[in-house]
C-alpha positions as CSV (number, residue, x, y, z in Angstrom):
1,X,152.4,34.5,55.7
2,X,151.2,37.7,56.9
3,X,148.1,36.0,58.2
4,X,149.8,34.0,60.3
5,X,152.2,36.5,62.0
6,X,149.5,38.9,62.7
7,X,147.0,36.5,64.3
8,X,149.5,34.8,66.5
9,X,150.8,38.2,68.0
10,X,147.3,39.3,68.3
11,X,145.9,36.1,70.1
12,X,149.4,36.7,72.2
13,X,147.7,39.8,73.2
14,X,144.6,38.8,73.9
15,X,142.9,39.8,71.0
16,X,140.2,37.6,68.5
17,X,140.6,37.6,65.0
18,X,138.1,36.8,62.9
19,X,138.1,36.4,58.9
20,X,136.0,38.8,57.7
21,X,135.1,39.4,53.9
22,X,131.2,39.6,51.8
23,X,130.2,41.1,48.9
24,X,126.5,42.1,47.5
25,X,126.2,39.4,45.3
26,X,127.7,36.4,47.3
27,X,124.0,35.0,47.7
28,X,123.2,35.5,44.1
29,X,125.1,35.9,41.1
30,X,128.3,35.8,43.3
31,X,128.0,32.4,44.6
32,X,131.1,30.7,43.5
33,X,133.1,34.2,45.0
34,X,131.2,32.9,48.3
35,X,132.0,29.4,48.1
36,X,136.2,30.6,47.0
37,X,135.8,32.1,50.9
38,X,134.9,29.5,52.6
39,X,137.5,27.1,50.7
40,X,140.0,29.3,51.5
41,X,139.3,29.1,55.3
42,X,138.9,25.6,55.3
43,X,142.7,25.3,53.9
44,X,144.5,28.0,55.7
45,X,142.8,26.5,58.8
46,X,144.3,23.7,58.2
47,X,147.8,24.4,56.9
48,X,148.5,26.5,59.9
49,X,149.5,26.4,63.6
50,X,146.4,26.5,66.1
51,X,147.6,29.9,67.7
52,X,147.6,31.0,63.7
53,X,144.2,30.1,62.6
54,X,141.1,32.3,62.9
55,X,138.5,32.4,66.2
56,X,135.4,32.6,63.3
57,X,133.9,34.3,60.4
58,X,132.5,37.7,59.8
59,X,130.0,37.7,56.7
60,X,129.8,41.2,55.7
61,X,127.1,40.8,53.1
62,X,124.1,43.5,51.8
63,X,122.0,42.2,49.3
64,X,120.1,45.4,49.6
65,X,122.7,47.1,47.6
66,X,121.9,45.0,44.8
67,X,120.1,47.0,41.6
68,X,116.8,45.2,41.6
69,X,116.9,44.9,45.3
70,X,112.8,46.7,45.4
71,X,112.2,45.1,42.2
72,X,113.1,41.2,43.0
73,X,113.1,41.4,46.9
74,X,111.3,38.6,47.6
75,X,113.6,36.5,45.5
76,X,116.6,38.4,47.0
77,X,115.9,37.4,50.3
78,X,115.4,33.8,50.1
79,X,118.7,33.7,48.3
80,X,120.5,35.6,51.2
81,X,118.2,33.3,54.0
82,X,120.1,30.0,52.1
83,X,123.1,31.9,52.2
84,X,122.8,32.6,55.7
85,X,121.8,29.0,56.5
86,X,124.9,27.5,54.6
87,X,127.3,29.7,55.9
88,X,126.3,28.4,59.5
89,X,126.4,24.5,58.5
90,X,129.9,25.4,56.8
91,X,131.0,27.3,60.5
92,X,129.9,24.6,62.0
93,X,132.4,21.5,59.9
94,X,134.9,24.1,60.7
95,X,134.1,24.3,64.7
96,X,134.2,28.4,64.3
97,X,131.6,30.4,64.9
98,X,130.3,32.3,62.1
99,X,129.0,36.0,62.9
100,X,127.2,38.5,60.4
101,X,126.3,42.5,59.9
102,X,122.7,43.2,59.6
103,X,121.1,46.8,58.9
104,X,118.6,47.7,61.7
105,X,115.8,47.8,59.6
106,X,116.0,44.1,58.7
107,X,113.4,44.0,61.5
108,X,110.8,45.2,59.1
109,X,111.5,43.1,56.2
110,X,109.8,39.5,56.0
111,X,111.7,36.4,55.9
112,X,110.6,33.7,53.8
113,X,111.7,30.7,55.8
114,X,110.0,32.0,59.4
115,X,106.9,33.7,60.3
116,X,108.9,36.5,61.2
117,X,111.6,39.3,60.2
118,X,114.7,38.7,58.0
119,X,116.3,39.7,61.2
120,X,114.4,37.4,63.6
121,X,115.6,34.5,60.9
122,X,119.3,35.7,60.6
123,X,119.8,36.3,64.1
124,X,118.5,32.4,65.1
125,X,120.7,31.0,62.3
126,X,124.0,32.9,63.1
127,X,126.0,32.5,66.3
128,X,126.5,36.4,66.9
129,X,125.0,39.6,64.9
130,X,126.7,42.9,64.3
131,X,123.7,45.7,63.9
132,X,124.4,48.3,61.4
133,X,122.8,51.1,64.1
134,X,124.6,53.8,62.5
135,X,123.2,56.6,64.9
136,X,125.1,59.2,66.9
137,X,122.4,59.2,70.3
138,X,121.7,56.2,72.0
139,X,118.1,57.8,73.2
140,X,114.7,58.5,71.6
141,X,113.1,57.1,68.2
142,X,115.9,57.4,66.2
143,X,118.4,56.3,68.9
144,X,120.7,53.0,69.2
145,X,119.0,52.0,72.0
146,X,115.0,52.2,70.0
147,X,116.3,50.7,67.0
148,X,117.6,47.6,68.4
149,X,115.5,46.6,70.8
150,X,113.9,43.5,68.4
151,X,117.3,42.2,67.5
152,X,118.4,42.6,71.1
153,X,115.4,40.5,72.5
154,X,115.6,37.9,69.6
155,X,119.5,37.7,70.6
156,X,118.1,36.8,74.3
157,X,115.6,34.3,73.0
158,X,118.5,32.4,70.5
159,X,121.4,33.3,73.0
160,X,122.7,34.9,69.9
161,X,125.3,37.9,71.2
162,X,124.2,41.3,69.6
163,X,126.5,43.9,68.8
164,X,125.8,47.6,68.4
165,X,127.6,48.7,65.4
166,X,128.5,52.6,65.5
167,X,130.3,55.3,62.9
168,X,133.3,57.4,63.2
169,X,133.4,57.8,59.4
170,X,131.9,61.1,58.5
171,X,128.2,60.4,56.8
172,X,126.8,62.1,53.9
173,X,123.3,60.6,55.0
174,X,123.1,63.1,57.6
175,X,124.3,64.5,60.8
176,X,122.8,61.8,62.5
177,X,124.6,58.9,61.6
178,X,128.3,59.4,62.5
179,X,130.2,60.3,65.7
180,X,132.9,61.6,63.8
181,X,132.2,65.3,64.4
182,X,131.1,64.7,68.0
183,X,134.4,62.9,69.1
184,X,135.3,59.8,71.1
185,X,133.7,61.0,74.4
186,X,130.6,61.9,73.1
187,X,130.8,58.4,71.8
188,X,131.7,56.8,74.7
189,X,129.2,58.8,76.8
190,X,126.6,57.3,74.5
191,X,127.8,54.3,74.6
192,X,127.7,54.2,78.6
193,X,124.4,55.8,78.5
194,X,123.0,52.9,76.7
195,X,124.3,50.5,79.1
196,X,122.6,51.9,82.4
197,X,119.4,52.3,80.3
198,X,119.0,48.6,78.9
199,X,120.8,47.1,82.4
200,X,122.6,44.8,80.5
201,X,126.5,44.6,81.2
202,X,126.8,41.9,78.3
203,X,126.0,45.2,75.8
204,X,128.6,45.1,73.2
205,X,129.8,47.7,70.4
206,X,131.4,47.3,66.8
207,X,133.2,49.9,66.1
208,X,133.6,51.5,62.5
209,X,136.2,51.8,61.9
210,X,139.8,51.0,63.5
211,X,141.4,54.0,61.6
212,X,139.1,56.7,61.4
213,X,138.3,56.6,65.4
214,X,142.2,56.2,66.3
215,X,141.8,59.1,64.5
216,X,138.7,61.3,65.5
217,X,138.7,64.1,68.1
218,X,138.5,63.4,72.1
């Protein structure tokens, strides 16, 4: 199996693979889709050699996208929040650890299980969190650095690992989001500039994605 190959040459290598898959609807109408994942990792981490199976699960999963996201919110979030919750109890009979991609701006969202953010609850359920921070500057009000300081402290209080997720697709949202037409050392200046700012060496970056910034100018 392809699978199989590729992970045991990359964990040769030093490199952690992860399964990684989500859609909109997996904590609603897309439930059984969700559940299908999860049995399928439970098999193929069975049927396979240790240095074949996968280091964890990525949930890739925005409910937000969803067409009565404003309209049923409330409703829509405590479906995700169970989602969430599940996902970590099924990580757990599996002994992986399960990881998942969050906008920034969860941070302003209530959750209905804590008396907190959607991010706060999230980020104490999950064993690592990816932040969507889709900004080309790490400083200032719109920077990576200002919009992730929440999920960054909640990640210290939960010893939850946060990741700073950045683009190298180009954006239609604006010139802001993407590195793509400021290249890799612009990104990796950023990136370094963030790091001497917060003082925090355990800083790490998701980047999106593999093709487009093997790809991207210098």
């Amino acid at each position: 199996m392809a699978y199989q190959r590729f992970i045991k040459s990359a964990n040769s290598i030093g490199i952690t693979v992860y399964a990684l898959d989500g859609s909109r609807t997996w904590a609603t109408s897309g439930q059984s889709d969700y559940a299908a994942f999860w049995d399928w990792i439970g098999y193929y981490q069975e049927e396979v050699a240790v240095d074949e199976r996968f280091k964890g699960v990525h949930l890739d999963v925005k409910p937000y996208l969803l067409p009565n996201w404003e309209k049923n919110q409330l409703q829509i979030v405590s479906a995700y929040e169970e989602m969430i919750r599940d996902a970590a109890n099924r990580a757990k009979a599996l002994q992986v650890p399960v990881g998942a991609d969050i906008p920034f701006w969860f941070d302003e969202i209530d959750s209905t299980t804590e008396s907190d953010s959607l991010a706060y609850s999230v980020i104490k359920m999950v064993d690592e969190v990816t932040i969507m921070a889709y900004r080309n500057k790490a400083k200032g009000e719109n920077g990576f650095i200002e919009l992730t300081k929440n999920e960054r402290r909640w990640g210290s209080v939960f010893s939850t690992p946060i990741e700073i997720g950045l683009e190298t697709v180009p954006s239609t949202e604006g010139k802001f989001i993407s590195f793509a037409s400021k290249g890799e050392a612009a990104m990796m200046q950023e990136i370094q500039e963030m790091i001497v700012i917060v003082d925090d060496k355990s800083t790490r970056f998701s980047i999106h994605h593999f093709d487009s910034w093997v790809n991207m100018k210098k």
